[in-house]
KOLTORMI-68252 format. One line per field, with one value per residue (C-alpha): x, y, z. Coordinates in steps of 0.02 Angstrom, whole numbers, plus 32768, in hexadecimal, padded with zeros to 4 digits. Each point is the difference from the previous one (the first is absolute). Layout:
N
xx	X, ... $
yy	Y, ... $
zz	Z, ... $
//
This chain:
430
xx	94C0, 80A0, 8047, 809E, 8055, 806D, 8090, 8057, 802F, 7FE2, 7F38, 7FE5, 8058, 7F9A, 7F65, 8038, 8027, 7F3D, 7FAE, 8059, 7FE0, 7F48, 7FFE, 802F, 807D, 8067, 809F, 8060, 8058, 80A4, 807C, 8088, 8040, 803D, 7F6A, 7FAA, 8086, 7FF6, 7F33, 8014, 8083, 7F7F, 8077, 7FC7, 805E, 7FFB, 7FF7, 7F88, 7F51, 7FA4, 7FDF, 8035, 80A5, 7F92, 7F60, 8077, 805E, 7F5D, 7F9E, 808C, 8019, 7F4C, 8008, 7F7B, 806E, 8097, 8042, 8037, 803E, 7F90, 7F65, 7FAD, 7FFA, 7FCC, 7F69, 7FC4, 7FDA, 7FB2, 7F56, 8036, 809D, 803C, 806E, 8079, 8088, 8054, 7FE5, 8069, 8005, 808C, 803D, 7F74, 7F7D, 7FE4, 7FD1, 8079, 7F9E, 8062, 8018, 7F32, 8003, 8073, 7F89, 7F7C, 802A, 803F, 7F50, 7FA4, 8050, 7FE3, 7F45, 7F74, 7F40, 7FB5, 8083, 8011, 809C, 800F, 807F, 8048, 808A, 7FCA, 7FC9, 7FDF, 7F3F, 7FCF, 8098, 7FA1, 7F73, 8063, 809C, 7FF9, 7F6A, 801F, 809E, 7FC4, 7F70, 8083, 8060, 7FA2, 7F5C, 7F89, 7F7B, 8000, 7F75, 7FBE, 8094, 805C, 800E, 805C, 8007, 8077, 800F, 808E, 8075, 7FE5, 808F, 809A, 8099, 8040, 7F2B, 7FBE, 7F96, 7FC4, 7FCE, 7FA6, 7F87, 7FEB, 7FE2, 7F52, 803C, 7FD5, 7FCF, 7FC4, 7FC5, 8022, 7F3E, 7F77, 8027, 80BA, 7FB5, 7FB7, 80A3, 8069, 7F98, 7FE9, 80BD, 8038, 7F80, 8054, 80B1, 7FF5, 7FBD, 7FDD, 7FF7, 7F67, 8011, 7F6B, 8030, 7FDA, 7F4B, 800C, 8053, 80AA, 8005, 8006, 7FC5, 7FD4, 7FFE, 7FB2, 8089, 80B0, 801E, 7FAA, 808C, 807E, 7FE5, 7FD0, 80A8, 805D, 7F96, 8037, 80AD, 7FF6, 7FA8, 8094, 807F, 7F94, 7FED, 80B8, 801F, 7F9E, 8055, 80AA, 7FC3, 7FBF, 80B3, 8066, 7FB1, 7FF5, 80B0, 8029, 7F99, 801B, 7F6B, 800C, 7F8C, 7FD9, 7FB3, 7F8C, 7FD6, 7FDC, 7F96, 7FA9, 7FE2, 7F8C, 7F8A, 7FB5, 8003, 80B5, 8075, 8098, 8085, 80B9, 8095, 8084, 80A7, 7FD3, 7F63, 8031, 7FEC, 7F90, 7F5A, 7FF2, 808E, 7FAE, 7F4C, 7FE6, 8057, 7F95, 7F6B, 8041, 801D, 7F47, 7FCF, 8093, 7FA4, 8005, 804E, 8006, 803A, 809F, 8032, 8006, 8069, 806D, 8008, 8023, 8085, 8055, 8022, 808A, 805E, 7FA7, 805C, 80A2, 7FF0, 7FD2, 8094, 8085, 7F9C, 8032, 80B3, 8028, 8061, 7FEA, 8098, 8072, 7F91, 7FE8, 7F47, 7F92, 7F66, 7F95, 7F93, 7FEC, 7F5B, 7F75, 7FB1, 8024, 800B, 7FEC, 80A0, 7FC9, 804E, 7F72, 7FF5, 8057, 8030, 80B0, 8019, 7FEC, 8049, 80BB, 7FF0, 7FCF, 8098, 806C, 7FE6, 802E, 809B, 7FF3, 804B, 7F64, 7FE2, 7F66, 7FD6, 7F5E, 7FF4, 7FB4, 8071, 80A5, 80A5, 7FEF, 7F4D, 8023, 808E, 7F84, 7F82, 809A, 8027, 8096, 7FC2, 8027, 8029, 7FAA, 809A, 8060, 8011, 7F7C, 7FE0, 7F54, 7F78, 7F46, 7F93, 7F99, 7FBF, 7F78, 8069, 7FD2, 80BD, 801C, 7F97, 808B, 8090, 8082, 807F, 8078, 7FB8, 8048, 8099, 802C, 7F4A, 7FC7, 7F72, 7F71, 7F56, 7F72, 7F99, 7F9F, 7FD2, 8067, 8083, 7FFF, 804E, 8033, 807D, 806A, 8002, 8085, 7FDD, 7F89, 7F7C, 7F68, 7F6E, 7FBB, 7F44, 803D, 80B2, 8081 $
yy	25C1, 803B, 7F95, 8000, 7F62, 8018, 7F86, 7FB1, 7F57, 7F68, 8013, 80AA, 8021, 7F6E, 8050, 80B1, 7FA6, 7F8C, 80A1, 806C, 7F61, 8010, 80B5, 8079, 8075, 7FCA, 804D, 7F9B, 8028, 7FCB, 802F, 7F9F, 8080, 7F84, 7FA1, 80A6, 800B, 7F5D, 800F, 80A1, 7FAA, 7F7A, 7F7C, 7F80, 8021, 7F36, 7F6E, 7F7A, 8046, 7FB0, 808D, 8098, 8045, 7FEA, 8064, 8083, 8020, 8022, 8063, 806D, 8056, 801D, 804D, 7F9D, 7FDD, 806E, 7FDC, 8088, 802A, 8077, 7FBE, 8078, 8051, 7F68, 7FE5, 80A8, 7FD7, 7F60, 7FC1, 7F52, 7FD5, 7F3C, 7FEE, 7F6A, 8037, 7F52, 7FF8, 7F8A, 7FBC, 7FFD, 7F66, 8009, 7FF8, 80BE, 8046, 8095, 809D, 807F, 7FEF, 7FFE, 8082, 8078, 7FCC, 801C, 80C0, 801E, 7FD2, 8068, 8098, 7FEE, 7FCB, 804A, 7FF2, 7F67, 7F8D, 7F39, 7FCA, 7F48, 7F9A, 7F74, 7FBF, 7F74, 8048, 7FCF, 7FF3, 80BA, 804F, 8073, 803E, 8019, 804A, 802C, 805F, 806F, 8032, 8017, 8084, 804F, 8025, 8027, 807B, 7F6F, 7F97, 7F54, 7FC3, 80B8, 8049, 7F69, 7F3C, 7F90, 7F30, 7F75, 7F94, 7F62, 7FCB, 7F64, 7FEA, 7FA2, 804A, 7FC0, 7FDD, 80A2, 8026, 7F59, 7FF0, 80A7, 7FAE, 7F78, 8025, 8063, 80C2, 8009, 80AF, 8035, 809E, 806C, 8050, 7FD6, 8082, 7FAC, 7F66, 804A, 8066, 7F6E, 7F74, 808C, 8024, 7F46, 7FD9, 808B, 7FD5, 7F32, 7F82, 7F50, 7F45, 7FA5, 7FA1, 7F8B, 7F9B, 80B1, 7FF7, 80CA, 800A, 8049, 80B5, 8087, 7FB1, 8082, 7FA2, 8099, 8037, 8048, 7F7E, 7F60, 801F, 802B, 7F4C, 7FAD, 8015, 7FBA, 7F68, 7FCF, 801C, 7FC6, 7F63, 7FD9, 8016, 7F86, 7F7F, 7FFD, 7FEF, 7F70, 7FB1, 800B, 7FB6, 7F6B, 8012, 7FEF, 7F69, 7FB1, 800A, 7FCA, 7F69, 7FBB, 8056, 8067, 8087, 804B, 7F4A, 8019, 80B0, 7FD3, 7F66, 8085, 808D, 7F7D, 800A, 80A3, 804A, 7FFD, 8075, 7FD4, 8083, 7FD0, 7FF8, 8062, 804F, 80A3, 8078, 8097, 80A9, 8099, 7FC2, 7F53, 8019, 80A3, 8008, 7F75, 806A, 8098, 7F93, 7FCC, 80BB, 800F, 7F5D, 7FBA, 7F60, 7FC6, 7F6B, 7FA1, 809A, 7FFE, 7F4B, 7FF0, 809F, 7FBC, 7F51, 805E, 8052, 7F64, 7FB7, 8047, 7FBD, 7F61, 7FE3, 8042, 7F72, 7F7D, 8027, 7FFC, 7F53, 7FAF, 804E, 8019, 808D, 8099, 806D, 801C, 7FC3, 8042, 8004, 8054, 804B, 7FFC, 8097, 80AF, 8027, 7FE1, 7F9E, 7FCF, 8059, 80AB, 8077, 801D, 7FD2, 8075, 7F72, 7F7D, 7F6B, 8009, 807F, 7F82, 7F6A, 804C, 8044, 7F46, 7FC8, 807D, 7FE7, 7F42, 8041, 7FC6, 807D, 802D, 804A, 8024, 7FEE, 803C, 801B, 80A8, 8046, 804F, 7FDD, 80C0, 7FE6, 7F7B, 8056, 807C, 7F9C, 7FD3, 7F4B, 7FB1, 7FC0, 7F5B, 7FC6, 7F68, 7F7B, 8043, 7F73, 7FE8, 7F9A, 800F, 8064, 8039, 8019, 80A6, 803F, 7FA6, 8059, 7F8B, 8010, 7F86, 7F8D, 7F9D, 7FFD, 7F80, 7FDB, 8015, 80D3, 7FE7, 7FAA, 7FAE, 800A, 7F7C, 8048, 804F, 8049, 8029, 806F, 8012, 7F49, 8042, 7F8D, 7F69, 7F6B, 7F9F, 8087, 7FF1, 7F3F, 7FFE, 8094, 8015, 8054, 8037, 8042, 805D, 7FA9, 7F77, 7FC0, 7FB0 $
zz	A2FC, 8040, 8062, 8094, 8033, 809B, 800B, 7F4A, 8047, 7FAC, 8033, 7FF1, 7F5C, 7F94, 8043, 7FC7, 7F45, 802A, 8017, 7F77, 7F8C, 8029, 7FBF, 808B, 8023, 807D, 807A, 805F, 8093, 8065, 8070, 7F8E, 7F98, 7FA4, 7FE1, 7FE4, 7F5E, 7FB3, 7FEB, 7FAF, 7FAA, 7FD3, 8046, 8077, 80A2, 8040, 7F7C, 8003, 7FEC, 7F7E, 7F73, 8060, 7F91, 7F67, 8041, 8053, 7F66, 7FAF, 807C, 803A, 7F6C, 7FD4, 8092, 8065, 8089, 8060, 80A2, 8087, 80B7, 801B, 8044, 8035, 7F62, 7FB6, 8064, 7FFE, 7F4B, 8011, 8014, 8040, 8071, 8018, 8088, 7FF6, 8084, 804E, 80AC, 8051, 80BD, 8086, 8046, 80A4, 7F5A, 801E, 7F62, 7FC3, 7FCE, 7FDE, 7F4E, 7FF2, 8078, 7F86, 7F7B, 803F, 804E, 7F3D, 7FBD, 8087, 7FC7, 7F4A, 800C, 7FB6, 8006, 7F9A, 8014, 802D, 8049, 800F, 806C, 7FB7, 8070, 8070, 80A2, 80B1, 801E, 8034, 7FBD, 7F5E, 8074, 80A9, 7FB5, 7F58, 8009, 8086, 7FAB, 7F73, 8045, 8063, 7F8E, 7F6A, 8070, 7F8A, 8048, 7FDF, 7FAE, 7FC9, 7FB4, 7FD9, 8018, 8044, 7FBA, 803C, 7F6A, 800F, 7F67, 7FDB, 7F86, 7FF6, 7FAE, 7F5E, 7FD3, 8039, 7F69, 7FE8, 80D4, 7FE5, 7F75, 805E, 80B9, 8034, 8046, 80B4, 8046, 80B2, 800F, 80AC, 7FCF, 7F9F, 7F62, 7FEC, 7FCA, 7F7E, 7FB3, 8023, 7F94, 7F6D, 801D, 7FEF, 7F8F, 7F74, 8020, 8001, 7F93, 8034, 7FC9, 800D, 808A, 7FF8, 80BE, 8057, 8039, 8002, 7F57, 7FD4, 8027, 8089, 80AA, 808E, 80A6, 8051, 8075, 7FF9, 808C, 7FA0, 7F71, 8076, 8054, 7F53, 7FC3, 80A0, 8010, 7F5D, 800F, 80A9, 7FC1, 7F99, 808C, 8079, 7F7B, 7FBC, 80CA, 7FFC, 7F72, 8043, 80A4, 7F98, 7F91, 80AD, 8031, 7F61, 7FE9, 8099, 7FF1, 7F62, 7F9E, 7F70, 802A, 7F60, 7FBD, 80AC, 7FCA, 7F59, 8029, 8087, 7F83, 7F8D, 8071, 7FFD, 80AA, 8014, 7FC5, 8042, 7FD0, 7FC7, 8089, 7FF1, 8037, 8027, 7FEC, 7FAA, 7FBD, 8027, 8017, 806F, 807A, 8033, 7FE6, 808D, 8077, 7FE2, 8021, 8096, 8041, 8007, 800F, 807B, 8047, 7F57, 8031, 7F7B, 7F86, 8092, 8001, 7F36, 7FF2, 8075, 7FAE, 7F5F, 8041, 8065, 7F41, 7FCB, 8098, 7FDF, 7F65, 8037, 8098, 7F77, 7FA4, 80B1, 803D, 7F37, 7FFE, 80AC, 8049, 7F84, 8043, 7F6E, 7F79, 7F57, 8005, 7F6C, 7FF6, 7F5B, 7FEE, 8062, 7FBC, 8076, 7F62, 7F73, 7F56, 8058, 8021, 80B0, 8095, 8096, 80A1, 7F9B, 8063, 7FC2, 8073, 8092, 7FA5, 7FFB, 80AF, 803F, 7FA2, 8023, 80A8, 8000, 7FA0, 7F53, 7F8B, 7F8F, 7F51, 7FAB, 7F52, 7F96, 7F3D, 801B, 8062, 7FCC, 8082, 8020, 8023, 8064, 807B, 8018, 8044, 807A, 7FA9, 7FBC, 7F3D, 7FD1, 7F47, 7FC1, 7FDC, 80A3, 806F, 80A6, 8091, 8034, 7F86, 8051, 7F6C, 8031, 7F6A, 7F92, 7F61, 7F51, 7FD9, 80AD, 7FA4, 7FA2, 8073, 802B, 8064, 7F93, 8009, 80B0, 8008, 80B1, 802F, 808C, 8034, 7FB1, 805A, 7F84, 8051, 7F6E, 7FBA, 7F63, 7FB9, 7FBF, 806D, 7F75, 7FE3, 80C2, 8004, 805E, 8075, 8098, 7FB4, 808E, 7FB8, 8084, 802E, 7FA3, 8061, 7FB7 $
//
């Protein structure tokens, strides 16, 4: 097949290498010029994937993947488009469209009969048949479901593990009508190959739930699921540590029996997927309660630890206070919805003077994300521990000379190591 995949982000441009691996001809498209360059270059444009520099420097110059701006050309060539656009949601949880919406009009003009163009960015429930569709009929004089079809189809990936997450997890498809089901499984079915996955009663493999919509909402409720339960665990975190009660020895003792699966507390809830995806269910689905109060929780922790840190030190105003880690997690050189965001605001407005520090970030890197970088050795007053990095794993207080009070939002270092500090674990006290 040939094959278009709109959108070279860290999704979109392992599938374009998963699918050119598999033995098709592949062109990516972006609006990043610059991104557009470096794949024809057969450089990765972003580090951390797991395996993509090596397979692009092999599949770029046997010339089974090229990358372009043009996408209507591109699709006009194709007999299967993936869409994997970000679509991201204002600060009333109303989803922003019009980057899908530019997509989208590009594909409708370069489409052709016989071809299957699947959505893969997480999507309210209604979104591929409601809006998608009829732009994509408009603008192309095709009828769905005769001339072409239309599939919503959810990554399931994580960055850094992309390749591995696609072997492992089944491929959920919804079809808008009946014949889409059909291209879609033979589609997936020739560009992935999965691991046996003998705790699936269906099997590893291409699932069709039967509707466009059915996907649509499979793929919130388990993001969504993750959200709630994390919400639940920093509930249980707050009063644990304000009670005495290490919270993760109750979660672990609760997790052996096996019904519960408590989620670990945390700091913050991060990056593209769970900060967002609960709010798009709750745009069609807003007396979702329960979906509301554990985004909200989730959001109240950053704050939470900044308070934890001001009740230990006292007054914050003129404090040297550090922040370990901008990434939203750890090991990944991302910082989308990362609660560091909110934990220098919260300081800054008590009126410590804050820095932030993160191995994977340069001090350029760092300015531009509108931070001051910190140097490991240069004296501190109060450090939050944000991100669950490994290198955090080891420190003393000797890495932070002056320190006298230390929040570890992430259960990461070692108390042994701040003896005589005031070291809060968050969920756990002091």
């Amino acid at each position: 097949m040939k094959i278009t995949v709109v959108a070279l982000g860290k999704i979109g441009l392992p599938l374009a290498v998963q699918f050119a691996d598999s033995g098709h001809e592949v062109i990516g498209t972006d609006i990043n010029t610059t991104i557009v360059d470096l794949v024809n270059a057969g450089t990765e444009p972003f580090p951390g994937e797991a395996h993509l520099a090596e397979k692009l420097a092999v599949l770029v110059p046997e010339g089974r993947l090229r990358a372009t701006t043009d996408t209507v050309a591109a699709v006009a060539e194709s007999d299967a488009v993936v869409i994997v656009v970000p679509l991201f949601v204002q600060a009333d949880g109303t989803p922003e469209f019009a980057a899908m919406d530019a997509a989208t009009a590009s594909i409708a003009k370069g489409l052709t009969p016989g071809t299957l163009v699947s959505y893969e960015t997480t999507l309210p429930v209604g979104t591929t048949r409601t809006r998608w569709t009829p732009m994509l009929e408009e603008g192309s004089g095709l009828k769905e479901g005769e001339d072409f079809h239309v599939v919503f189809s959810p990554e399931r990936v994580l960055t850094g593990r992309v390749f591995a997450d696609l072997r492992k997890y089944p491929k959920l498809i919804g079809a808008v009508s009946p014949g889409g089901a059909e291209r879609a499984t033979a589609f997936y079915e020739a560009v992935l190959q999965f691991d046996e996955r003998p705790d699936l009663v269906r099997g590893n493999g291409v699932w069709d739930l039967g509707s466009a919509e059915a996907a649509e909402m499979a793929k919130l409720a388990e993001t969504t699921y993750r959200d709630v339960n994390i919400g639940l665990a920093n509930q249980f975190a707050r009063f644990a540590g304000d009670n005495g009660i290490d919270v993760f020895q109750v979660i672990e003792a609760s997790n052996s029996q096996p019904y519960s699966h408590i989620h670990r507390p945390g700091i913050a809830v991060g990056g593209h997927c769970i900060p967002i995806y609960p709010r798009l269910y709750l745009w069609t689905d807003p007396d979702a309660s329960i979906v509301e109060t554990a985004r909200l929780a989730n959001e109240a922790m950053p704050a939470y630890a900044v308070e934890l840190a001001e009740k230990a030190m006292g007054s914050l105003a003129g404090r040297k206070a550090v922040v370990l880690g901008a990434s939203y997690r750890g090991g990944v050189k991302e910082s989308a919805k990362s609660g560091v965001f909110p934990v220098v605001d919260a300081l800054t407005s008590l009126g410590a003077d804050v820095t932030v520090h993160d191995p994977l970030f340069s001090d350029d890197e760092l300015g531009r994300l509108g931070f001051r970088a910190h140097h490991m050795g240069e004296p501190a007053d109060v450090v939050i521990v944000h991100t669950d990095h490994a290198q955090y794993r080891d420190l003393t207080a000797d890495d932070l000379p002056g320190v006298q009070v230390v929040v570890d939002g992430r259960r990461m270092l070692d108390a042994a190591n701040f003896r005589d500090i005031t070291l809060i674990t968050l969920g756990k006290g002091i």
